[in-house]
N, C-alpha and C positions, 0 to 999 in steps of 0.2 A: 504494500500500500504506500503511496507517496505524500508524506509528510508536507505541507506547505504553510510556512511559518509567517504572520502579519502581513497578509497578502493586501496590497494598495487596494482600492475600488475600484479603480482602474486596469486589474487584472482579473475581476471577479467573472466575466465574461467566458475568459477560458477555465476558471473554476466549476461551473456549471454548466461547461457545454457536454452532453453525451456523444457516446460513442457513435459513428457516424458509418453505416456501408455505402459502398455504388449500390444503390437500388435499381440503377438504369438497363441494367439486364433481369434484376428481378420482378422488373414490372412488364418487361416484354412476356417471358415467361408465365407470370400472373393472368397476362391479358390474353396467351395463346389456350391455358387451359379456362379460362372463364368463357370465351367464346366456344372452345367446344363444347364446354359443359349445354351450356346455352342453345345450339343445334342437335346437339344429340343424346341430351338429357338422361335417364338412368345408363344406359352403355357408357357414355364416356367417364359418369362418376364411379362406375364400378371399375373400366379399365387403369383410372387413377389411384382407388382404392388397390390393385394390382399393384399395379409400378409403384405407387409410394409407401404402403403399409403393409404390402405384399398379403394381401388378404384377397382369395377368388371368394367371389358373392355372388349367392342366388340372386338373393334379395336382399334392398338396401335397410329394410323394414325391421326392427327389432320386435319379434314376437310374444306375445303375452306369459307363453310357455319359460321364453329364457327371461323376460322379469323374474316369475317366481322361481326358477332357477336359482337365481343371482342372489334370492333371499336366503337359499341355502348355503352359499358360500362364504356369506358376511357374518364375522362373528358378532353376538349379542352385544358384546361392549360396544364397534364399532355403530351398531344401528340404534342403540340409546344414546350416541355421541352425534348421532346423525338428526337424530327427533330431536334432542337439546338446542342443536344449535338453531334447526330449523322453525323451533317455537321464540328463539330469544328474536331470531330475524322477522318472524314475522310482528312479534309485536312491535316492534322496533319501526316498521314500517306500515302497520297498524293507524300507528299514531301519524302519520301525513298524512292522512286520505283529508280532501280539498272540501271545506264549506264553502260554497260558494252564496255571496249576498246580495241582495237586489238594494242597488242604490237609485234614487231618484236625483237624480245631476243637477235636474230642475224643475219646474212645474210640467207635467206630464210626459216627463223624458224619466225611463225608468233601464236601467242599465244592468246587468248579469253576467257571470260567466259559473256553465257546467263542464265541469269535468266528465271527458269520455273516453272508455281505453281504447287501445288498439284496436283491431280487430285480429289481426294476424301478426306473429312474434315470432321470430330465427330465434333463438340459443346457441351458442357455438361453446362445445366446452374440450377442451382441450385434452388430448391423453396421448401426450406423446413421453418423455423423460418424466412428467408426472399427471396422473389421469386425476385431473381436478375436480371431483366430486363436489366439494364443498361451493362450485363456482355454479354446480345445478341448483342446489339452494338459494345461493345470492341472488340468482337471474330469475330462478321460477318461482318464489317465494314471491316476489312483489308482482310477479306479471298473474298470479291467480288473486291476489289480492285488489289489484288493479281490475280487472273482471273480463280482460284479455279471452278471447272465445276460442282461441287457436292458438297452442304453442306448439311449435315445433321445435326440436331438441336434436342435432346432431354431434357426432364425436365418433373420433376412428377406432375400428375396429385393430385388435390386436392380429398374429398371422393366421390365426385358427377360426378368424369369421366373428370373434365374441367384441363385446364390451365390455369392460372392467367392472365388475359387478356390484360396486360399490357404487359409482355413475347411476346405475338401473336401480338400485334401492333409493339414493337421493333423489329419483325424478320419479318412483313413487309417491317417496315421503312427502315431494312439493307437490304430488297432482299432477305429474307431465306424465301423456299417454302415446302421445304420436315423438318415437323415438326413431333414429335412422343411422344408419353406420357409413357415419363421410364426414373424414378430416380432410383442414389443410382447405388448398383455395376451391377446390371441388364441391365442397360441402357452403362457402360460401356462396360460390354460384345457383347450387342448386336451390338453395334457400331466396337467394334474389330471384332468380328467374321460373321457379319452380321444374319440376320434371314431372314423370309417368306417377313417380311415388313420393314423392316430395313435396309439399303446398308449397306455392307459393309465397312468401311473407310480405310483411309492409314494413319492417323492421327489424336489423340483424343487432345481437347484443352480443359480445362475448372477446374475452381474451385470447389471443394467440400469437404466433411466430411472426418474424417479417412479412413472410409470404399470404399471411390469412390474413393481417393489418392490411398488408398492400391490396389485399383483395377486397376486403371491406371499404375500402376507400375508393376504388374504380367506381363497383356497382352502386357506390351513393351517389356519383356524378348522374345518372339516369336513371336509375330502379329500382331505388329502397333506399330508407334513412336507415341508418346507423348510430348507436349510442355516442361515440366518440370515437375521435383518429387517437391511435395509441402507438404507444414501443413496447421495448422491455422494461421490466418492473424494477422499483428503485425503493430505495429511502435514503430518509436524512438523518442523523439523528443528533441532537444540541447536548453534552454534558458540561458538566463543571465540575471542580475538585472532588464536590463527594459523590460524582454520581457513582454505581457499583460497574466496576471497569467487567464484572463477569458478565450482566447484563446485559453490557451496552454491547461488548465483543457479539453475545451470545445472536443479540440484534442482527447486527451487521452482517454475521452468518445466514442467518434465517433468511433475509434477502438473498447473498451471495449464489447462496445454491438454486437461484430457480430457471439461472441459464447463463451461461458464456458471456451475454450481451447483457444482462443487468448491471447496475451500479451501486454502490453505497457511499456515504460521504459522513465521513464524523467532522462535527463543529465543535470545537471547544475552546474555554477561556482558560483552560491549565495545560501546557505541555506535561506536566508528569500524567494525568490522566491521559494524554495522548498515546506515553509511552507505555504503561501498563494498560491499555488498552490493547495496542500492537501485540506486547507479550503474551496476552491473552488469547488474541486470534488464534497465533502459530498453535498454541496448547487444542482450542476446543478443534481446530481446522482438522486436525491428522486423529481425529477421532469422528470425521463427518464419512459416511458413507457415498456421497458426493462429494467428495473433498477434490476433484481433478475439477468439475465444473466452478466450484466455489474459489477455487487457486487461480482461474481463469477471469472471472471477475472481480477479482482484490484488485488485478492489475491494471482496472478501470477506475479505480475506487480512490477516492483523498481523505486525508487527514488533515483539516484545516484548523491551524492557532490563529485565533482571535483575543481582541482587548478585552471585549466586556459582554453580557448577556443579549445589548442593544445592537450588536456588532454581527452575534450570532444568528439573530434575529433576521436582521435584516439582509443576509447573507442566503440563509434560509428561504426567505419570500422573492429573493431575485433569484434562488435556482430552482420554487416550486417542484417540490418534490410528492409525488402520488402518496408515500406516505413519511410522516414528518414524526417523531420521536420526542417528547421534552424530557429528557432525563434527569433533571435540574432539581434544586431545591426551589429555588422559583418559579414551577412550570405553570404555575395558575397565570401570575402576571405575564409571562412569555406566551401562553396560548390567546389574550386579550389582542397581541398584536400582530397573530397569524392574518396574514393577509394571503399570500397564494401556497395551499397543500389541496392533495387530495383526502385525509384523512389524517387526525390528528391522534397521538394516544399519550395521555398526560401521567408523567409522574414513573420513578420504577418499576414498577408494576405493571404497568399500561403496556406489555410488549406488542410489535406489530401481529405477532399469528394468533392473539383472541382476536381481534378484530378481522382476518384473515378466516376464521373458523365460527366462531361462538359466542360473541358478544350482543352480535345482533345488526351493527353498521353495515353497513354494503364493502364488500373487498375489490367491486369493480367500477376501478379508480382511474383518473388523467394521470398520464404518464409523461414523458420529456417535454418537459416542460408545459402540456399543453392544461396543467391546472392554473395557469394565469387568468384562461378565459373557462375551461370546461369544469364542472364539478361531475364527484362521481355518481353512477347510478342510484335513484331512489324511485319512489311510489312515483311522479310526476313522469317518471323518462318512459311509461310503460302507458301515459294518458297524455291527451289535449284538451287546451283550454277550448267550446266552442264561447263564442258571445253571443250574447242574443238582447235585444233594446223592443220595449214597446213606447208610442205615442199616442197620445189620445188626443183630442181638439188643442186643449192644454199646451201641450206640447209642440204642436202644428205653432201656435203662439206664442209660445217663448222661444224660438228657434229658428224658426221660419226666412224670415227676414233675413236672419243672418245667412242661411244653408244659401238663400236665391245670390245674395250678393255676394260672398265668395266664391260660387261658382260665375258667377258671370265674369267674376275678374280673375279667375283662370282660363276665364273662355269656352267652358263648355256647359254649352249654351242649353241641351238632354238632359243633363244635371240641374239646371236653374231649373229649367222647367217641368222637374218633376215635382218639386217641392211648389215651384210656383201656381200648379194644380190645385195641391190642396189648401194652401193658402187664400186663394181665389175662392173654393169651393164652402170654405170656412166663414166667409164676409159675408158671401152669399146665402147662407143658409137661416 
């Protein structure tokens, strides 16, 4: 990891800049298999599922048979660990659902917004170096909540045709029924543009590799929104003299491991916590089971000395990191002046995989940097505001006059004079 000691302001830029690929051949790529996906729909996602996950498929359909399968293969702990988490998230999410109030702006102008879900919902959950179950919760947990009429749920199948069976008990546990075996950009396209077996959706959600990013990001140019353009996953994490240097290492790991292209960045206002932090890594590192991936991303990763907690801070909110750490004795007042994370976790205690698993927050988060503008998924990303206004004579009268004449001095003249109808209509009566 590279230590970087009272770095100017001036150099904070390349502080926070992430790792960067040529994307320019992985987007040609991207865009050759989304098009086939696109004409030739279940064949070419199963010939994909071949060549990349090396799985021959009947069908792309996950059957009712191999859910309750998958029940037998998941141990009791794991599926009471599964129901936990999935009741702290839903309440969690619970508590957003949108009141919407009728205001009257002015005499007979009466103004509203209803919340409406979706109609139709992509999932994309990833199971490649690790099959993320807990990310079928995050995503399907608010879209049944939401009252989303159709989710669809894809993830790759291993080489023997299955899904990780844990996947298939979490998208019972949320209520997802229509499940499909297609990773990677295949499974994106199928979901945008539907196929023979596949619904088509109105909205893809979910975390993945360059290539599934890069894919979600085409098909939102003309055929489906998207939750957010993302990377690989990151944190930050802020200590000071007493934070517990075991923790915050233990932190930094827990990110490290989730791919080659992740980052971690420690802030602090003590270089000796910098240093026994460092010491710490090498210890918990070479006891990680992933320890080649995790040794891969340290070397992405800094260690940055700061002056003071204000420094930390704001070092923090100009690298906006998807998830932000205060390990501090002052994490109340330092969370007060969060301005751009995706998710925040206050205090030692607070590490990033409860909120990752079992807390109840949402784990799908803005990534490089793009929590400056995007926040992470909640109850609202899976519904739309519609609006709706009545007027009555009232209204025709308090407004009128005004609607006729700025439209006329916009010039359009179909506009004046729809209003100027019933104005007219109004005198006259």
């Amino acid at each position: 990891m590279n230590i970087i000691k009272y770095p100017s302001k001036d150099s904070w830029e390349s502080i926070v800049e992430r790792p960067h690929l040529d994307v320019s051949q992985l987007n040609a790529i991207v865009e050759g298999v989304l098009e086939d996906v696109k004409k030739n729909g279940d064949a070419a996602v199963k010939e994909y599922e071949l060549k990349f996950d090396k799985a021959n498929l009947d069908s792309l359909a996950v059957t009712e048979e191999e859910i309750n399968e998958a029940e037998k293969l998941v141990s009791q702990e794991l599926i009471d660990a599964i129901k936990l988490a999935h009741s702290n998230i839903a309440k969690f999410h619970e508590s957003q659902k949108f009141a919407g109030e009728k205001v009257e702006t002015c005499k007979g102008v009466t103004c509203w917004q209803k919340s409406v879900a979706i109609q139709k919902v992509g999932l994309y959950i990833p199971g490649g170096t690790a099959p993320l179950f807990s990310t079928v919760l995050m995503l399907a947990t608010p879209a049944k909540i939401a009252g989303c009429e159709e989710i669809v749920l894809c993830t790759p199948p291993n080489k023997e045709g299955k899904v990780n069976p844990a996947i298939l008990v979490a998208a019972r546990v949320a209520g997802v029924s229509k499940i499909f075996k297609a990773g990677g950009v295949q499974a994106i396209g199928a979901m945008a543009y539907g196929t023979e077996s596949v619904p088509k959706v109105y909205k893809i959600f979910g975390p993945g590799n360059q290539y599934v990013m890069a894919a979600k990001q085409q098909v939102s140019l003309h055929d489906v929104a998207i939750d957010m353009p993302a990377g690989p996953s990151e944190v930050c994490v802020i200590a000071d003299k007493n934070s517990n240097a075991q923790f915050v290492a233990a932190d930094l790991l827990s990110q490290a491991e989730h791919g080659i292209d992740s980052q971690v960045l420690l802030i602090s206002t003590s270089e000796e916590m910098l240093e026994k932090v460092q010491k710490e890594v090498e210890i918990q590192l070479n006891k990680l089971p992933r320890k080649e991936i995790a040794e891969k991303t340290l070397e992405n990763s800094k260690l940055v000395l700061v002056h003071d907690s204000q420094e930390a801070i704001d070092l923090s909110n100009s690298y906006a990191p998807e998830h932000l750490i205060l390990a501090t004795d002052d994490y109340e007042e330092l969370a007060e002046k969060v301005i751009n994370a995706g998710s925040v976790f206050m205090g030692k205690y607070a590490c990033e995989s409860a909120g990752d698993y079992a807390s109840g927050t949402n784990h799908t988060l803005p990534t490089h940097r793009y929590a400056l503008e995007y926040n992470g998924v909640n109850l609202d990303s899976y519904n739309r505001k519609v609006t709706f206004q009545h007027l009555d004579e009232d209204g025709i009268r308090s407004i009128g006059n005004a609607v006729v004449c700025m439209a006329e001095n916009e010039q359009l003249e179909a506009h004046a004079n729809a209003m100027r109808l019933r104005v007219n209509a109004i005198k006259n009566s």
